[in-house]
C-alpha positions as CSV (number, residue, x, y, z in Angstrom):
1,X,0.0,0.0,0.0
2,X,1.6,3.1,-1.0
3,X,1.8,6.2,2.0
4,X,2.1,9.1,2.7
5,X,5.7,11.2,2.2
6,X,5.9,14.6,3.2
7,X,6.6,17.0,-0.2
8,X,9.2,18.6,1.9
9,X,11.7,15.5,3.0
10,X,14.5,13.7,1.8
11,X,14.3,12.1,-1.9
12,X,16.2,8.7,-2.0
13,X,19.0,8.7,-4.3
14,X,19.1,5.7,-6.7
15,X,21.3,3.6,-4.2
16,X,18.8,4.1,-1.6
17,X,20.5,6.6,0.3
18,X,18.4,9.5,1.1
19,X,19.3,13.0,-0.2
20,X,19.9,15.6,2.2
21,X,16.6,18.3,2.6
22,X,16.2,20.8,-0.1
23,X,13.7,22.5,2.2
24,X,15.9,23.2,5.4
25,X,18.2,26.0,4.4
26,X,20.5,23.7,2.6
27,X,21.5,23.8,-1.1
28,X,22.4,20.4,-3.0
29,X,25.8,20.0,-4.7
30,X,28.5,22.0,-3.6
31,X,28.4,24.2,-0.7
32,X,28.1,27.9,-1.6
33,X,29.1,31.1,0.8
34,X,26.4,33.7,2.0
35,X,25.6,36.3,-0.8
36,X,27.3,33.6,-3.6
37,X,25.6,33.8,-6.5
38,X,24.2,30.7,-8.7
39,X,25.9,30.6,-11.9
40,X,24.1,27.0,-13.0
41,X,20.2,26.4,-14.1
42,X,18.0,26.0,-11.0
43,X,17.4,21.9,-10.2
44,X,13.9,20.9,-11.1
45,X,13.5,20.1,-7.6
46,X,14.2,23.7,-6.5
47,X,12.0,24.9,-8.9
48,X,9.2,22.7,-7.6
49,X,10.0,23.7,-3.8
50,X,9.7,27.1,-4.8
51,X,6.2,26.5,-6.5
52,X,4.6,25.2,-3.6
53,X,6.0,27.7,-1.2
54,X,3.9,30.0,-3.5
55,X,1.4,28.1,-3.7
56,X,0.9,27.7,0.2
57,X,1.5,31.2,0.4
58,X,-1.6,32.0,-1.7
59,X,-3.5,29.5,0.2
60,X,-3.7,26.8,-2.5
61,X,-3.1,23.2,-1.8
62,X,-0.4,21.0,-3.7
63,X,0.0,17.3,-5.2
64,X,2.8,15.5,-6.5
65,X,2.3,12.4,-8.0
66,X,5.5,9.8,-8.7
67,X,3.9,7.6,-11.3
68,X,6.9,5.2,-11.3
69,X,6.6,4.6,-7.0
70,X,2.8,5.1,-7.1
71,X,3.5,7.9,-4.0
72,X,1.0,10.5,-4.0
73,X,2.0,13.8,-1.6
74,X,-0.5,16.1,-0.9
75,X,0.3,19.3,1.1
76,X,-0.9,20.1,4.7
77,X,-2.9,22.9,2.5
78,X,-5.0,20.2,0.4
79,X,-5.5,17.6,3.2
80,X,-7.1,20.2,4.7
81,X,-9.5,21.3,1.7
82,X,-10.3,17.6,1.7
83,X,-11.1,17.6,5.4
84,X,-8.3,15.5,5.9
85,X,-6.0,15.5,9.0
86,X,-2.4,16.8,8.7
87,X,-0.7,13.3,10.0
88,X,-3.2,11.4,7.1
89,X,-0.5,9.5,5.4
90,X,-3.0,7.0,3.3
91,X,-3.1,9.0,0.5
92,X,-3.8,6.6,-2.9
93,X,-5.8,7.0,-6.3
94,X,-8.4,4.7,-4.9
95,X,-9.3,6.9,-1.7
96,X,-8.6,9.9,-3.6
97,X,-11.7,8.2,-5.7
98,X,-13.6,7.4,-2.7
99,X,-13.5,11.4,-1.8
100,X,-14.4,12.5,-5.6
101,X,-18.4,13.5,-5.5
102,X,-20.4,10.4,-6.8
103,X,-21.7,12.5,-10.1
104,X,-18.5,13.5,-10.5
105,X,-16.2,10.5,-10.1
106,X,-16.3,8.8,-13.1
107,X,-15.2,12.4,-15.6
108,X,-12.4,13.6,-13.1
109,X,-10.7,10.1,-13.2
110,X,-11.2,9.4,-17.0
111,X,-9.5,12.8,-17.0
112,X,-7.0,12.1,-15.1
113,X,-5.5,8.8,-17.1
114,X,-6.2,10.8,-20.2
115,X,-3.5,13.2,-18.3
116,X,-0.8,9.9,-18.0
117,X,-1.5,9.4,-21.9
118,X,1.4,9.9,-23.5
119,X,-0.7,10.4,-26.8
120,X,-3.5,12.9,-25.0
121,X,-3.4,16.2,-22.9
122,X,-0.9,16.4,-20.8
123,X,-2.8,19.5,-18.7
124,X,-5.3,18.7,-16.5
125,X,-7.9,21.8,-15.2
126,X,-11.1,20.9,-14.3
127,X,-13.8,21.9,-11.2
128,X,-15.5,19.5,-9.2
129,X,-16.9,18.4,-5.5
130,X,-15.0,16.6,-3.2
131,X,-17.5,14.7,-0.5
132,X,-15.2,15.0,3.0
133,X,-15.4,12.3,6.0
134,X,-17.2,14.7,7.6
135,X,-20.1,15.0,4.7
136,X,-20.1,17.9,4.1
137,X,-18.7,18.8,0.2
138,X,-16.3,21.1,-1.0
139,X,-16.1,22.7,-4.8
140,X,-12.1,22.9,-6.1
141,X,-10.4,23.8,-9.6
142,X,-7.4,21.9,-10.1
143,X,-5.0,22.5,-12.2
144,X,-1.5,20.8,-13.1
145,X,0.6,18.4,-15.5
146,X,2.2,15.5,-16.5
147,X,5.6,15.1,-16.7
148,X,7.3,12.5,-19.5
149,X,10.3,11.0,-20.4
150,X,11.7,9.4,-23.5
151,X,12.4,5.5,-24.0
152,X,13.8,4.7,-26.6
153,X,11.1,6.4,-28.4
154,X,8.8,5.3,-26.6
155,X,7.3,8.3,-23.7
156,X,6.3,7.0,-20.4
157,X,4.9,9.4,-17.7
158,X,7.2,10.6,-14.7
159,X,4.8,12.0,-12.5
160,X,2.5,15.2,-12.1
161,X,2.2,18.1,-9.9
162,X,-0.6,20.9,-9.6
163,X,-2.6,23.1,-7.7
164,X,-6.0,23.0,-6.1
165,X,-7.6,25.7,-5.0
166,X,-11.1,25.8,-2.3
167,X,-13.9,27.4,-4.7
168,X,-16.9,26.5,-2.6
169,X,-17.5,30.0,-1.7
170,X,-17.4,31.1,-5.2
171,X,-20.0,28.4,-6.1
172,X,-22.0,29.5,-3.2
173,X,-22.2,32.9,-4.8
174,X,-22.8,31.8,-8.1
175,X,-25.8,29.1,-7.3
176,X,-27.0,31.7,-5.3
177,X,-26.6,34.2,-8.4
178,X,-28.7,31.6,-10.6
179,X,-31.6,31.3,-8.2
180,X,-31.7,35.1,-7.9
181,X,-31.9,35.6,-11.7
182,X,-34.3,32.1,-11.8
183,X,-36.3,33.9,-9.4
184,X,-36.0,37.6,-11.3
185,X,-37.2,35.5,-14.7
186,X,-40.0,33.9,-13.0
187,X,-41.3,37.4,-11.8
188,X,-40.4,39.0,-15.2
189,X,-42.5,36.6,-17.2
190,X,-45.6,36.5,-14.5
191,X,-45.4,40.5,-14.9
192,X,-45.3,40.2,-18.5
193,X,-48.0,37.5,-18.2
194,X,-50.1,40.2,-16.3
195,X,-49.4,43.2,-18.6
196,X,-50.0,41.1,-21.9
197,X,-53.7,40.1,-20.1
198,X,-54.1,43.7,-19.1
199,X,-53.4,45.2,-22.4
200,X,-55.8,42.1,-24.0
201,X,-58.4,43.8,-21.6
202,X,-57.4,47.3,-22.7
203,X,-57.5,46.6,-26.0
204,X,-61.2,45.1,-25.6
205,X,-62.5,47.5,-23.5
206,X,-61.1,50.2,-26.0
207,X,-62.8,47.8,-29.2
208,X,-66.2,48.2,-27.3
209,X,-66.0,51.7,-26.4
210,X,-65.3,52.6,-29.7
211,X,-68.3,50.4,-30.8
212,X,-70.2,52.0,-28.2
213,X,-69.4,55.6,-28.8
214,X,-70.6,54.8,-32.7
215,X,-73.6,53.2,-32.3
216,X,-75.0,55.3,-29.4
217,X,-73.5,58.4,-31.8
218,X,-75.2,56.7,-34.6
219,X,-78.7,55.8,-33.1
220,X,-79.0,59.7,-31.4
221,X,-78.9,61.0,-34.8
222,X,-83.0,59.8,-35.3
223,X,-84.5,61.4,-32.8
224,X,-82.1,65.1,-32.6
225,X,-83.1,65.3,-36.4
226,X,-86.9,65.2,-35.1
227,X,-86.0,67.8,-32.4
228,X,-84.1,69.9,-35.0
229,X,-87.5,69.7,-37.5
230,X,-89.9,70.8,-34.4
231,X,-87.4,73.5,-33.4
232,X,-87.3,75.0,-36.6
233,X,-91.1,74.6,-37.5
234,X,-91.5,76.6,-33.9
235,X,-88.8,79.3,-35.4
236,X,-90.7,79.1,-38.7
237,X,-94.5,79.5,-37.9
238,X,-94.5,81.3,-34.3
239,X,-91.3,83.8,-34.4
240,X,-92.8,87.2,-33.3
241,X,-96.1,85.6,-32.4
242,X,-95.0,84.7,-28.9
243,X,-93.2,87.2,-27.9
244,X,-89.5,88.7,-27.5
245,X,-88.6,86.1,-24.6
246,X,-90.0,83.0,-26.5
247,X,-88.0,84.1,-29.7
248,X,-85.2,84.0,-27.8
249,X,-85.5,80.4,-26.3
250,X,-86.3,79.0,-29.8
251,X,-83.2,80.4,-30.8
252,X,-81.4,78.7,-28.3
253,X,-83.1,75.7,-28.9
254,X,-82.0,75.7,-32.8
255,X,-78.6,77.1,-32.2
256,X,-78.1,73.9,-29.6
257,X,-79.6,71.4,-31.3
258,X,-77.5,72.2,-34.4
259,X,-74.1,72.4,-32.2
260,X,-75.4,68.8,-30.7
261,X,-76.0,67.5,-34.6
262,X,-72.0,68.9,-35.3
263,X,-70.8,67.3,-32.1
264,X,-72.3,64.0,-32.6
265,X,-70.6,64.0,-36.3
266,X,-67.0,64.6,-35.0
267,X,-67.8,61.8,-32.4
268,X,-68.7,59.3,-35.0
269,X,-65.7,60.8,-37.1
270,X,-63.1,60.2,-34.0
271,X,-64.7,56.4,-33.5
272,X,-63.9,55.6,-37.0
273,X,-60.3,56.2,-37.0
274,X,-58.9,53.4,-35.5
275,X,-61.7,51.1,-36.8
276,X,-60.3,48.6,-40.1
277,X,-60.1,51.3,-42.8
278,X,-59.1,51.8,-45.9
279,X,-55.4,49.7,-47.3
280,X,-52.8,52.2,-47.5
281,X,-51.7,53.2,-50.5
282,X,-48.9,56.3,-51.8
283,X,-51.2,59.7,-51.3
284,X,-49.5,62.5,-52.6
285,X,-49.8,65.6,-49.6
286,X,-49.3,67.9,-53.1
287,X,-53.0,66.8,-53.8
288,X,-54.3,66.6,-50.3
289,X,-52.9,70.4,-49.9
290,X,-54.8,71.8,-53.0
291,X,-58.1,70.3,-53.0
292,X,-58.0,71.0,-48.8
293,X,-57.4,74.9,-49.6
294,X,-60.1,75.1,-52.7
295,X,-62.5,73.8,-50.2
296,X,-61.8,76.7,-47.6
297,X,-62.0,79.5,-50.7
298,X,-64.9,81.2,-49.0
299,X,-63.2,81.3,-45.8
300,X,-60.0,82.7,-47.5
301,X,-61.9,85.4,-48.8
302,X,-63.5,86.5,-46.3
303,X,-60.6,86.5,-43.9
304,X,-57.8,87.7,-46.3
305,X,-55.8,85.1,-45.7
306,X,-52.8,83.4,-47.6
307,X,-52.1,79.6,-47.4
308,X,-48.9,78.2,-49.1
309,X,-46.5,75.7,-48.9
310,X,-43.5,73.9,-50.5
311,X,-42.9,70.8,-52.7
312,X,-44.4,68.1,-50.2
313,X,-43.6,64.3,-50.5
314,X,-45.5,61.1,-50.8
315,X,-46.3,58.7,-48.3
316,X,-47.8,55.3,-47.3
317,X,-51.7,55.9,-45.6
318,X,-55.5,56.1,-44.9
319,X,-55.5,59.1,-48.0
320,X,-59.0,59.9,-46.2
321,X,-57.5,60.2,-43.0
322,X,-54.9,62.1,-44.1
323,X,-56.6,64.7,-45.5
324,X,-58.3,64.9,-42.2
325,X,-55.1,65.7,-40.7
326,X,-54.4,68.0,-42.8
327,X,-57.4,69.9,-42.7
328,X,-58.5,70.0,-39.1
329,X,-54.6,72.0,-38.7
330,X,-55.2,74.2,-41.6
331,X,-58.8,75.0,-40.2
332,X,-57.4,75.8,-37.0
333,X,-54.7,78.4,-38.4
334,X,-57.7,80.0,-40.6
335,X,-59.8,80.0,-37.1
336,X,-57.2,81.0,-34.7
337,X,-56.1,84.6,-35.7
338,X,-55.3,87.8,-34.6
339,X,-56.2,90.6,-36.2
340,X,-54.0,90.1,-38.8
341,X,-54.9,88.2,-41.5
342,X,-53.8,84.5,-41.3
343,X,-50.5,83.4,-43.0
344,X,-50.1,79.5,-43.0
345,X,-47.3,77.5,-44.6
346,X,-47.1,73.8,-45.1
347,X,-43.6,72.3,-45.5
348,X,-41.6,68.9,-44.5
349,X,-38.2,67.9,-43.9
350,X,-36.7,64.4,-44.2
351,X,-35.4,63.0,-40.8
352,X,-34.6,59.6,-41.0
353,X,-37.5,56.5,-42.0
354,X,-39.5,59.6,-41.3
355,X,-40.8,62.8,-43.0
356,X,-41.8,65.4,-40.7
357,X,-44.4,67.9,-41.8
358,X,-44.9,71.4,-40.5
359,X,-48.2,74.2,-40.5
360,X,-46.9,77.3,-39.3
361,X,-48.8,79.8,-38.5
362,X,-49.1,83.5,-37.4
363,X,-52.2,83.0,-35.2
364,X,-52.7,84.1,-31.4
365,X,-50.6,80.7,-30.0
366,X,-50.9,78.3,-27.5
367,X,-49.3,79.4,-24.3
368,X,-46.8,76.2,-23.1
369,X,-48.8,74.5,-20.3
370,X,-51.6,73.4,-22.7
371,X,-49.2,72.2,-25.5
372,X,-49.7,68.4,-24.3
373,X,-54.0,68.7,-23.5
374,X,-54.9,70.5,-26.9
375,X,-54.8,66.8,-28.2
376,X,-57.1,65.2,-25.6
377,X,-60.8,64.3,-27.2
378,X,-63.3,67.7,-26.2
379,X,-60.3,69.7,-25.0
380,X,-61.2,73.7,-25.5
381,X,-59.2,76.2,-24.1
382,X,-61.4,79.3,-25.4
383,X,-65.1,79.7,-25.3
384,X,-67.8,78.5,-28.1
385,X,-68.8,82.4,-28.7
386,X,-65.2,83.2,-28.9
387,X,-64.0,80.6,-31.1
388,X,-66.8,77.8,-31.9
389,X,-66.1,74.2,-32.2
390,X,-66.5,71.1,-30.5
391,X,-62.7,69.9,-29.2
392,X,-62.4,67.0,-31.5
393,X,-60.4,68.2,-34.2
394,X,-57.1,67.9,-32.6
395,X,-57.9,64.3,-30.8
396,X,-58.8,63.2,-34.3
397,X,-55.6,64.2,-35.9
398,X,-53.5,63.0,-32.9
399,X,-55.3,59.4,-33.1
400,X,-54.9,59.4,-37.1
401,X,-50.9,60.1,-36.8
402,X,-51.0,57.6,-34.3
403,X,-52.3,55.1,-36.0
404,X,-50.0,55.5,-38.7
405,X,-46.7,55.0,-36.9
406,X,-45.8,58.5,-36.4
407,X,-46.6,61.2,-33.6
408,X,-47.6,64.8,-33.3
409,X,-47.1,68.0,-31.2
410,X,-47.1,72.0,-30.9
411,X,-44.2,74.5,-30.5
412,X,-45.9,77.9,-30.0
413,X,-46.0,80.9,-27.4
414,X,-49.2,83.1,-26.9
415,X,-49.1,85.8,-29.5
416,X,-46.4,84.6,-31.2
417,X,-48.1,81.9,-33.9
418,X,-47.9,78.3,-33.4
419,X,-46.3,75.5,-35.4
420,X,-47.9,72.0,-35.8
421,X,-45.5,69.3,-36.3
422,X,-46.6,65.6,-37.2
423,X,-44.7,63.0,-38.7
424,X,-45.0,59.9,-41.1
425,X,-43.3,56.8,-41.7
426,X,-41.3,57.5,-45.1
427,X,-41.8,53.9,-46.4
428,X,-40.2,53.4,-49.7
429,X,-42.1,56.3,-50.9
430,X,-40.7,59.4,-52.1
């Protein structure tokens, strides 16, 4: 049975003799004088001594392994990794075995004889659990090599030496790293579990609203159109018959019954946009522009105004809802003046898979804090006799640009004109 043998004693000589110590302050060979210095290579065996010095020094454990003897040293260092005691001398490849982790046994000693073949890898690095008497397990990285000599052509290993270094902690840390991030995925996909219900819901609940806002838009048209006939037959046959105050409530009847009629249109108008429209096809904004501004001719006339613009491209959409764009902004500029009479230009830029259109205009602006609620649906920051309307126009244009892949918003200051900025999706349209 082969023991024990401290890396640090005697070596026999090949007559049996023992050597003298190489680790007790004495050098081999000839005697040398304090502050001498070596002129010859360094033995082998100093080298070695000096390595596990280091290595103990570092905290690692050491191995040598004599393959001619069959001795096995391990350091006081490794022994004690392996929950061995120091004066363990029964160190062999089978209880070296017995300590190797079951479910690891069977790789770390195929790797190991694959390290004594002369025609595999020499280097041996792997990690792997050692189960100590005690039971508890430890996680190491070894690392060393084979040494070979030459027989007649033939190589036969000499022995090995390495390293082996206590990872448990590290391991600790890292199972505990995988079961925080296990953990962190499970919670990740139950959140985006709940957020891809909750926009399912959303996405319902916005489906039926929109069916909802249409049909009860829809079905109120009937019976306003009967209230707008029997207002107007009172206007018709009994104004100035029933005196100044009744004239003045049939007015009002009329004049609300037709601003109810215009906001139920825009309602229906703003439910349709995200409904399954028309395909999308190249719409030329040149077009759009001109036949939008011959349709406000009357309005141009009477206010004075002068609407222009530059070459504009061509892009992928809803043409319908396009236009809509485009008009409810132009509108706005011809609405929203001073008392100068309205300028407006229309131009766009190229920025990126985008073009980015702009109606500038000279009009009394938007004053910074509302620049974000002008889009929101029945949003008025000025009074129907001021400025008449119903709010839509704007929640309507930002739903449309929307919908297209593109977004909208204001730069203005309060006397100062504003300028409208949306953009589209360039597509491979020019």
């Amino acid at each position: 049975m082969n023991t024990f043998q401290d890396p640090f004693s005697p070596l026999p000589h090949d007559g049996g003799a023992p050597a003298a110590p190489i680790a007790k302050g004495r050098a081999r060979g000839p005697e040398r004088r304090r502050g001498e210095r070596r002129t010859g290579p360094i033995p082998l065996r100093d080298r070695l001594t000096r390595l596990r010095f280091a290595a103990q020094a570092a905290g690692f454990g050491v191995y040598d392994i004599d393959c001619l003897s069959g001795e096995i040293h391990w350091s006081p260092e490794l022994k004690a990794i392996a929950g061995l005691s120091p004066d363990d001398t029964l160190i062999t490849y089978e209880r070296f075995a017995q300590l190797l982790h079951p479910d690891d046994r069977e790789r770390i000693m195929a790797k190991i004889a694959a390290a004594r073949d002369p025609g595999g890898n020499v280097e041996f690095e792997d990690e792997y659990r050692l189960l100590r008497p005690d039971g508890t397990v430890r996680w190491v990285r070894a690392k060393g090599r084979t040494f070979f000599a030459d027989d007649g052509g033939k190589r036969h290993p000499l022995g090995a030496t390495g390293i082996v270094m206590d990872i448990t902690e590290r391991k600790h840390l890292e199972e505990t790293l995988q079961q925080m991030n296990g953990e962190l995925e499970r919670r990740v996909e139950e959140r985006t579990a709940e957020l891809s219900r909750a926009n399912e819901e959303l996405v319902r609940s916005n489906l039926e609203l929109q069916q909802f806002g249409y049909v009860a838009a829809h079905d109120l048209q009937t019976p306003l159109r009967s209230i707008n006939g029997f207002a107007q037959l009172l206007q018709q046959e009994f104004q100035g018959r029933l005196g100044d105050q009744a004239d003045v409530w049939i007015g009002q009847l009329v004049h609300h019954v037709e601003r109810m009629h215009e906001l139920i249109q825009d309602l229906l108008a703003y439910s349709k946009v995200n409904s399954p429209g028309r395909p999308y096809e190249p719409t030329d904004f040149n077009r759009l522009f001109d036949d939008i501004v011959a349709s406000f001719q009357a309005a141009l006339r009477q206010s004075g105004a002068t609407v222009t613009r530059d070459v504009l491209p061509t892009v992928p959409g809803d043409r319908v809802q396009l236009a809509q764009v485009l008009q409810n902004l132009i509108g706005n500029a011809l609405k929203y003046h001073g008392r100068e009479p309205p300028r407006v230009h229309v131009s766009a830029r190229r920025q990126g898979g985008d073009w980015v259109f702009s109606v500038r205009d000279n009009g009394i602006g938007i004053a910074r804090k509302h620049h974000e609620r002008i889009f929101e649906i029945f949003r008025r920051l000025h009074s129907q006799q001021a400025y008449p309307g119903t709010g839509i126009g704007l929640a309507i244009c930002h739903r449309v640009v929307q919908r297209h892949g593109g977004r909208i918003w204001v730069e203005s200051e309060p006397g100062e004109g504003a300028t409208f900025f949306f953009s589209l999706p360039a597509g491979t349209e020019t």
